[in-house]
N, C-alpha and C positions, 0 to 999 in steps of 0.2 A: 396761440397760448404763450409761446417766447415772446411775441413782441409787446404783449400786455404783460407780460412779469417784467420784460425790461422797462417797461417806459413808466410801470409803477414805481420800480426801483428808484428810476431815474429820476424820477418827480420828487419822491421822496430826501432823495440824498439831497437835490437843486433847493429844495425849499431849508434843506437842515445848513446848506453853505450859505444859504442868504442870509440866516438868523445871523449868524457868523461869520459875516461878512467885513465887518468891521475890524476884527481880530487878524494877526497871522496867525497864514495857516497849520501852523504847532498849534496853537488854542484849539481850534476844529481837532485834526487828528488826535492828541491829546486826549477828549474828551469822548471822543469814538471807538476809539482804545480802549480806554479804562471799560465803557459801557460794553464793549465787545469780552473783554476779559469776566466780568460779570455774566454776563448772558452765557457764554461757555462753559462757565463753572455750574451754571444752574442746570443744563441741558446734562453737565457730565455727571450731576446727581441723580436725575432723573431717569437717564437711561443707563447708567451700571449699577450694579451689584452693591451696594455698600457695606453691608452688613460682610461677605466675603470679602471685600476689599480690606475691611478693617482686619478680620483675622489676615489675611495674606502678608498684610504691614507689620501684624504682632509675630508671625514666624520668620519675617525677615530680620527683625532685629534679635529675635531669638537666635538666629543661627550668628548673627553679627558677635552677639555676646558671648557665646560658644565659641565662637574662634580667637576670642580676645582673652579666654578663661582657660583654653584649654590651647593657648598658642605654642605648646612646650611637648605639646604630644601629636608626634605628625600624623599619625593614624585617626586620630579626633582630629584633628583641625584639615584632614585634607575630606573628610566624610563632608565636616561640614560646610566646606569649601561647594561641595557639590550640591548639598542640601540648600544651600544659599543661593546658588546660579538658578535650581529650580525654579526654589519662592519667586527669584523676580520675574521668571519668563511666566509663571503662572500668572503673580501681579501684570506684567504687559499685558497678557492676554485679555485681565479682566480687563481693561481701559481699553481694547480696542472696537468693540462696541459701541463707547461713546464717540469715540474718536471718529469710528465710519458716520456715524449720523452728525457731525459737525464740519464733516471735511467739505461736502460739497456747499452747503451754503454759505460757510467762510470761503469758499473759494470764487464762489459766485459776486460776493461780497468784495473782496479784494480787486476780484477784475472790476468793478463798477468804482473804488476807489482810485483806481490807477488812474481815469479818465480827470480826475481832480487836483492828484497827489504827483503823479508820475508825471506828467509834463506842462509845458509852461506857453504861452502864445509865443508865435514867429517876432522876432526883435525886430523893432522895424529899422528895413534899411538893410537886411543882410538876405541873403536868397534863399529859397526854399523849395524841395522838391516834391511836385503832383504828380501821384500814379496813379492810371487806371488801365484794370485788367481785365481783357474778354473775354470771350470765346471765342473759338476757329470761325466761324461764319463773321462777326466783324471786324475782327485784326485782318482780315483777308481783303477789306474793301478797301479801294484805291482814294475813297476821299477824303481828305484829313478831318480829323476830328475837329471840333472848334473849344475854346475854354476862353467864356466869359466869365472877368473879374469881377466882384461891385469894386464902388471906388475907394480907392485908395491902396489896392493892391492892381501890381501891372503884373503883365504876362512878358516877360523877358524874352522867353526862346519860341521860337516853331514848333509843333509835336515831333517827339523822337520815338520813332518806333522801334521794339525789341520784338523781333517776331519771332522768334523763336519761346521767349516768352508770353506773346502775346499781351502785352503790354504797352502803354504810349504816355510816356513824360514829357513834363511841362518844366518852365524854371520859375519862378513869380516870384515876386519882391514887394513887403507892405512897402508903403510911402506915409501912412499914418496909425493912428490904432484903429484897426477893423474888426467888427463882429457883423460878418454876413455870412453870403452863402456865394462861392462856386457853381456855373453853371455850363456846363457839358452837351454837347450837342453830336452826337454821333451816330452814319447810319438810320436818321428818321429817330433815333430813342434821344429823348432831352431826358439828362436826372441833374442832381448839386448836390454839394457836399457843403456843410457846414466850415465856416474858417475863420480862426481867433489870432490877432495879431496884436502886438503892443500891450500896455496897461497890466492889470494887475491878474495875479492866480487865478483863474477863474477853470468850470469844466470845460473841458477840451474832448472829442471825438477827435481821434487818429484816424480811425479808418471805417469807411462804413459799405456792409457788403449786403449780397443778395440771397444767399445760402439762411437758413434758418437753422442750420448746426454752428457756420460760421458766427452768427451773433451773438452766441453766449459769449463769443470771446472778444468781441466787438460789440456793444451793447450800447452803445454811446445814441446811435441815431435808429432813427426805421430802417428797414431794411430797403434798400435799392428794387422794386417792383420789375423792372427789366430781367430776367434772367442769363442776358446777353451779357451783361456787365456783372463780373465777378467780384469786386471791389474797387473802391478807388480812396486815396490815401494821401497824408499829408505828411511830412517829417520833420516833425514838432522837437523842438531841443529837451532832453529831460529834464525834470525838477528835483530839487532840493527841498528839505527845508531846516528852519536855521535854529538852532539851541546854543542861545550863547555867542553868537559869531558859528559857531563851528556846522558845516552843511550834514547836514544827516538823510541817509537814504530814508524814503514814508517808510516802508514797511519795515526795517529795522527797527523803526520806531515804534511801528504798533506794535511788532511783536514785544518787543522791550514792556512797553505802556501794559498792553494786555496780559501777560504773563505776572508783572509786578500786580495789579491791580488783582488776579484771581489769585495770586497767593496772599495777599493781604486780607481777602474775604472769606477766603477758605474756611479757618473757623469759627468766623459770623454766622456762616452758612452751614457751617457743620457738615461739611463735603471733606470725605476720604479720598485723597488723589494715588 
């Protein structure tokens, strides 16, 4: 059930960067943002309270004007000092009902973002580090692992084994812009890892494991069918993106984007926040 929600995701988002492909990728996030900030505001109509929301907001300001009319009488103005800390934990309270039914698939969402947003292909020409992580039965085997490149990326070092992590890194360097795949030979199990070098923004997988709790958080590729192999992983430079010259973290941005965009619709939509 994970790996067909991830790879619909996947699919989805790959066909929505391709339309968009033309553009920087501010245009894409941008407009994913705004639609994200939309879609939010709808869900938080739908699952809270409105009708209590609205009153909670009219005794919020109620008390606010009470302390501003009656700021001269500390007995009034400290009552409603406390009548006013109420209203708002009341009002939180109302919003976090929407709030839990939006958290996980914005979160779900974000992680499937980062794969685009958050990092950028290996620059070619500078080195980069491949891990992959076992289990005790084959970090324990004396034969070294093998890691075939395709071409255009070389294998610089020997495997280095951390056996106490059970672990074995490689060092590899593009030599042009590669989009292939990594292939791994260890102990009788062959699997590859997907590897983006050179050229422009494009989705990237960091790291692709075998766990099926592990891939919500890693969602990028299938899941490694070996159980012997825990993960194996790339270490991709992070990304930017640019507004103006100036680099901007992705998700500051959506949050930015997203947030402007549902308080501008707020009362189009006639959503009490």
């Amino acid at each position: 059930m994970i790996d067909w929600f991830n790879a619909g995701l996947n699919l989805l988002l790959r066909g929505y960067f391709a339309l968009l492909a033309w553009a920087p990728p501010l245009y894409s996030l941008t407009l994913i943002s705004a639609l994200l900030g939309v879609v939010m505001l709808w869900v938080f109509a739908k699952t809270s309270n409105q009708e209590r929301m609205r009153q909670s907001k009219r005794m919020i300001h109620a008390y606010l004007l009470e302390l501003r009319v009656f700021a001269d009488e500390p007995a009034i103005a400290w009552r409603s000092q406390k009548a006013l800390f109420a209203a708002n934990l009341r009002h939180l309270a109302l919003a976090l009902k929407p709030a839990l039914w939006m958290c996980v698939p914005v979160a779900l969402l974000l992680i499937h973002l980062e794969a685009f947003y958050g990092r950028k292909p290996l620059p070619v020409g500078q080195p980069a580090l491949v891990t992959v992580a076992l289990d005790s039965r084959l970090a324990a085997q004396t034969v070294a692992p093998q890691l075939i490149a395709p071409a255009g990326i070389a294998v610089d070092s020997a495997p280095v084994r951390v056996m106490d992590k059970h672990e074995v890194t490689w060092r590899i360097q593009p030599r042009a812009n590669v989009s292939g795949r990594l292939l791994f030979r260890m102990g009788g199990e062959d699997f590859d890892k997907s590897v983006e070098a050179g050229g422009a923004q494009r989705f990237i997988s960091e790291r692709r494991v075998s766990s099926a709790l592990a891939s919500l958080w890693s969602p990028g590729e299938k899941r490694i069918p070996s159980p012997g192999i825990e993960w194996v992983e790339i270490q991709y430079p992070e990304a930017s993106v640019s507004f103006f010259g100036w680099r901007i973290q992705w998700l500051a941005w959506l949050l930015l984007v997203s947030t402007a965009s549902a308080l501008l619709m707020k009362k189009r939509m006639g959503v009490v926040l």
